[in-house]
N, C-alpha and C positions, 0 to 999 in steps of 0.2 A: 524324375528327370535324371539324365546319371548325368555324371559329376566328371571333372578332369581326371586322367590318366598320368601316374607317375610309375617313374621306371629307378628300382633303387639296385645297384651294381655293386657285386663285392660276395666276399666270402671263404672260404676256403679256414676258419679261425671263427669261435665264437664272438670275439674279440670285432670281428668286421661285422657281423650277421645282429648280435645285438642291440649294438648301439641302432642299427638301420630299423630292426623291430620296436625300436623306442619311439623313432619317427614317425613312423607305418602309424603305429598308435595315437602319436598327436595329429596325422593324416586327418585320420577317422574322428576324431573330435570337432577338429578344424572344418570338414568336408565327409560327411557321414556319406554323400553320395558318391563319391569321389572310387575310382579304382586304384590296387599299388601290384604293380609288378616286381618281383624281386628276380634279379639276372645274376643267380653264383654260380659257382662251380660245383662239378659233378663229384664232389668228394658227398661221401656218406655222413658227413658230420654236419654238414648243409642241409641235407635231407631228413635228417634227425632233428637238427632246431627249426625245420621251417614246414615240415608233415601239418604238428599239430596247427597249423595256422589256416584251415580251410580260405578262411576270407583274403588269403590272399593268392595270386597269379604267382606262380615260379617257374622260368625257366633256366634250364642248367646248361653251361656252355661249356665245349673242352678243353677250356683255357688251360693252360701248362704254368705254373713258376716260370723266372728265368732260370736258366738251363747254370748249374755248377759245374756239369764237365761235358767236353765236347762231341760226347757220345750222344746228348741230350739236347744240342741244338735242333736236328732235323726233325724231332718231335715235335720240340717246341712251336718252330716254326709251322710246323701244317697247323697243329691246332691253335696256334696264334691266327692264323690265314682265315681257317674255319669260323673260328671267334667273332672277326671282323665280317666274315660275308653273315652270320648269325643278328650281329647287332643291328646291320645296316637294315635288315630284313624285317627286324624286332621294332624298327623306329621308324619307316615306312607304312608297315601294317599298325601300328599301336598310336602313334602320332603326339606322344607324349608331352604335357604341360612341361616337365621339368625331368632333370634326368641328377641324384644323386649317385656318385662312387663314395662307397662304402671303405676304400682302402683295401690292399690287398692285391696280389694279381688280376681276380675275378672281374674287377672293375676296371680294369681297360680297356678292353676293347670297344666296351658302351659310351662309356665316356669321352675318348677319342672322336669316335661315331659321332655321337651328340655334337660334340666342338664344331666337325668336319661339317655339319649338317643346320647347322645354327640354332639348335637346341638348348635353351637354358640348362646350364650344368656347373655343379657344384661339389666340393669333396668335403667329406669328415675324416676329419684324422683325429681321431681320440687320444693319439699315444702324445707321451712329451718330446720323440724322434721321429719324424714323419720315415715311413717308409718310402723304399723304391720306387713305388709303383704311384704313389701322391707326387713326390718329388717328380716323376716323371710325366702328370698329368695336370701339375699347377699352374703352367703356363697354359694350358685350353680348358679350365675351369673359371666363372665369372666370382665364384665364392669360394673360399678355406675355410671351414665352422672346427674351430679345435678346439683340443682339451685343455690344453695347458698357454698359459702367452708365452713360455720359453721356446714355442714349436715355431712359432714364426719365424725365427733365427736362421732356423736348419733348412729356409725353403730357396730358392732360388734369389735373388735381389728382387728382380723382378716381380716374384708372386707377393711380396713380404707384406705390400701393402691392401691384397684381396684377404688376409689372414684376420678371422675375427674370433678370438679367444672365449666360447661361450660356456665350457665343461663338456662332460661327457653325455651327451643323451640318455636316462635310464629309463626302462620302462615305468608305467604307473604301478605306486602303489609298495615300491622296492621295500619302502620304509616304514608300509601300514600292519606290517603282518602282527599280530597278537600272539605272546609268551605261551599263554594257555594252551591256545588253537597250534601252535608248532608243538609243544611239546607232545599232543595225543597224536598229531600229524607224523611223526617221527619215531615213536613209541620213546620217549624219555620220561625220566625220572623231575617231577617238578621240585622236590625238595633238593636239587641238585645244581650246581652249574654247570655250565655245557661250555665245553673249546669246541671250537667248531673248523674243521682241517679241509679244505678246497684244496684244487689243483687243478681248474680251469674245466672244459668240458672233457677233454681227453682223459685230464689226471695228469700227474708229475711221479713219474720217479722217487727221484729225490726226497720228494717229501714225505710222498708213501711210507718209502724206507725209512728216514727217521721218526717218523710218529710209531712205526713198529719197532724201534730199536727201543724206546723210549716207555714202552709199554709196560715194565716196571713200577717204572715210577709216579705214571699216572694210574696204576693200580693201588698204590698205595695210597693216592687221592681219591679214591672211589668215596671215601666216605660222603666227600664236597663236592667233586668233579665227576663228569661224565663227558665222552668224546662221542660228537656228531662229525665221523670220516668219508667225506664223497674223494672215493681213489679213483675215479672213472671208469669206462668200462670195460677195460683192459688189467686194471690192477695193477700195474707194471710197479714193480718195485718189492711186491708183497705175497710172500707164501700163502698155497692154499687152505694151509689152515689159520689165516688171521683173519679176524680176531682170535686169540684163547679165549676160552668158554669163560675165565673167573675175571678177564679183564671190561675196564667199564665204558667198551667202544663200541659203538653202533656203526658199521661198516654200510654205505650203501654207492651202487656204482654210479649212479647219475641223481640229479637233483632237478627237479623241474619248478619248484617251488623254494626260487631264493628269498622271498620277504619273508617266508616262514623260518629259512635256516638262521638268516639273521635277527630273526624277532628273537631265536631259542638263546643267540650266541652272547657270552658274555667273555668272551675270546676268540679272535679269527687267527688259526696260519695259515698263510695262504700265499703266492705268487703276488706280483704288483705291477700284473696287466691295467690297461687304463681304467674298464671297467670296472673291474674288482677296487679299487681305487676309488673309485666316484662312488660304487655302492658302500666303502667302506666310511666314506665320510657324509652322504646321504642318509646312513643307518644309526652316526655318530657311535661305532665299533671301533673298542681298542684293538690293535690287530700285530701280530709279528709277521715282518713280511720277510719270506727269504726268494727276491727276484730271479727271475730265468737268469742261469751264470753264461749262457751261449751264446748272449748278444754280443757283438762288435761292437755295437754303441752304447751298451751298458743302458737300452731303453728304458727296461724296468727300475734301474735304478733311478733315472730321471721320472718316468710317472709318480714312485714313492716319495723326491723330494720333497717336496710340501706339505706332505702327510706327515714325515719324520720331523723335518723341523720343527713344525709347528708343534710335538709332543703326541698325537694321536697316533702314530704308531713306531713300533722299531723295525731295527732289519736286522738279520740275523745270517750271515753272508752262506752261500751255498757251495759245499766243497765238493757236492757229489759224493763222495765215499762216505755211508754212513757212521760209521764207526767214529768221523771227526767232526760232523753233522752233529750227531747227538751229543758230544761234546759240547760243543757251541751251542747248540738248541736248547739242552738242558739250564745252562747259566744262567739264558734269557728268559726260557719260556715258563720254567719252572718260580723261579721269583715272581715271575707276573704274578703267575695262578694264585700266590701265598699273598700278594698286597693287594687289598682291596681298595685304598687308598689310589694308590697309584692307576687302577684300573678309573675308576671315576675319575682321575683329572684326565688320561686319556680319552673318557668317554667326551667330556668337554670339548677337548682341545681338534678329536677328530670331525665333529660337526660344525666346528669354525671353518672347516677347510670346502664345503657340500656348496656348489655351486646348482642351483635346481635351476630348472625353466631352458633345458639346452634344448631338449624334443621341440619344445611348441616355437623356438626362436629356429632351428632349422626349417622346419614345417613351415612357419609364417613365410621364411625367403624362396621355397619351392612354392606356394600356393600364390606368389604374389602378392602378398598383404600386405 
């Protein structure tokens, strides 16, 4: 017998796609007969997180960002136009139980649609600043599932009270992977400890660059340390010849296997997107976070607050120009590695913060349960 049909909107950002694959997964527990359409956008980085997922339905829409300068409105606008005649069409033929936005551009036009059409519809905002495109769709959603309960604040008066603070959705398992099985998974050294250096699915600059500035020094910790580096698959930030051949860095461009990276890690730097956040305190990983420095609203540094407070992890502010980076970095990052002490109450203090069960609590309000 098949099952209800669900329609999850959003994308363009790992950060939108993941958390909505967390769902997809508690779907399929909840409702094994059940189908999940996913509606992103035509960026390649959608296409890349959402390939390996045969079981599920993808269509790709040509939604546009909002437009930053006014050469980019007439674009926008047809494939906003386009978007909207695509949804309408998508929700007519599909007849969907529920319809989730994911946050993001990707998700409006469905979402809208759904409202317009009296389609149960709900948004995830995972971050502690809801973006544009939520703020813009709260008013025709019947639910807000976020990450944080400071998001409530930032929504309209009106939506404030559809806003139910539940964590981040992560997929199953984030937090079962085995030391062992990562380490031969990875080609590492098990008499070793691993820092383990993320930069979201693209990669970061930034940080690229100071983990290679810094490549001294953590050579000199070779004896103890060893570096698990996903730079993404662009490299941006980092010469073609890095790693050097005598340093103790395992370079690789994409990571599909994060319960494995954090089973390896006994150090995360990394950015302080909202998921990386939930998986850092999910995996109870002491972490140095140096947040995206290009938000207006300083997002990232509000998803890290409660992580920082609470002692599970630091921030390590991002100048951009490596040279003041590794400065900075080295102060912080370098002292971690040498206190083992310090590392275990971190380890503590960041699993105080792991809020579990947001998958199956989003999933229950679309399935109707």
């Amino acid at each position: 017998m098949t099952g209800a049909l669900y329609i999850l909107a959003g994308g363009g950002t790992g950060g939108h796609l993941y958390p909505g694959l967390a769902v997809a997964e508690a779907l399929r527990r909840a409702e094994p007969a059940g189908q999940i359409v996913f509606a992103c956008s035509d960026r390649s980085l959608d296409e890349r997180i959402l390939a390996p997922r045969a079981d599920l339905g993808v269509v790709r829409q040509p939604v546009r960002p909002l437009p930053r300068r006014a050469g980019e409105v007439p674009g926008f606008l047809r494939a906003w136009r386009a978007s909207r005649r695509l949804a309408g069409e998508m929700l007519a033929d599909l007849r969907p139980a529920a319809v989730l936005g994911l946050g993001g551009f990707a998700a409006g036009p469905v979402v809208r649609e759904a409202a317009r059409r009296g389609v149960r519809a709900a948004l995830l905002n995972p971050d502690a600043v809801p973006g544009r495109a939520n703020r813009y769709l709260a008013r025709r959603a019947e639910a807000i599932f976020a990450g944080f309960p400071a998001a409530a604040e930032c929504f309209p008066a009106p939506a404030r009270g559809k806003v139910r603070a539940v964590g981040c959705p992560l997929r199953a398992g984030i937090a079962a992977g085995r030391r062992d099985e990562a380490m031969a998974h990875f080609g590492l050294d098990a008499d070793r400890r691993t820092l383990v250096v993320l930069g979201g699915s693209s990669g970061a600059a930034s940080v690229n660059a100071v983990v290679a500035a810094l490549g001294d020094a953590l050579t000199q910790r070779a004896g103890q340390w060893q570096v698990l580096h996903v730079t993404g698959p662009r490299r941006a930030g980092l010469a073609d010849a890095y790693p050097p051949p005598d340093a103790p860095i395992f370079a690789r461009h994409y990571c599909e296997r994060m319960d494995l990276a954090y089973a390896a890690a006994d150090v995360v730097l990394c950015r302080a997107g909202a998921v990386t956040v939930a998986e850092l305190a999910a995996t109870s990983t002491p972490a140095v976070l140096m947040p995206y420095p290009h938000h207006r609203d300083r997002q990232q540094h509000h998803n890290a607050a409660e992580l920082v407070t609470s002692g599970g992890a630091v921030i390590c502010e991002d100048a951009v120009d490596a040279a003041v980076n590794a400065d900075r970095l080295g102060a912080v990052l370098l002292g971690l590695l040498d206190d083992e002490a310090r590392r275990r109450s971190m380890r503590e203090a960041a699993g105080r913060c792991d809020r579990p069960g947001a998958a199956d609590i989003v999933a229950a309000w679309l399935s109707g349960a």
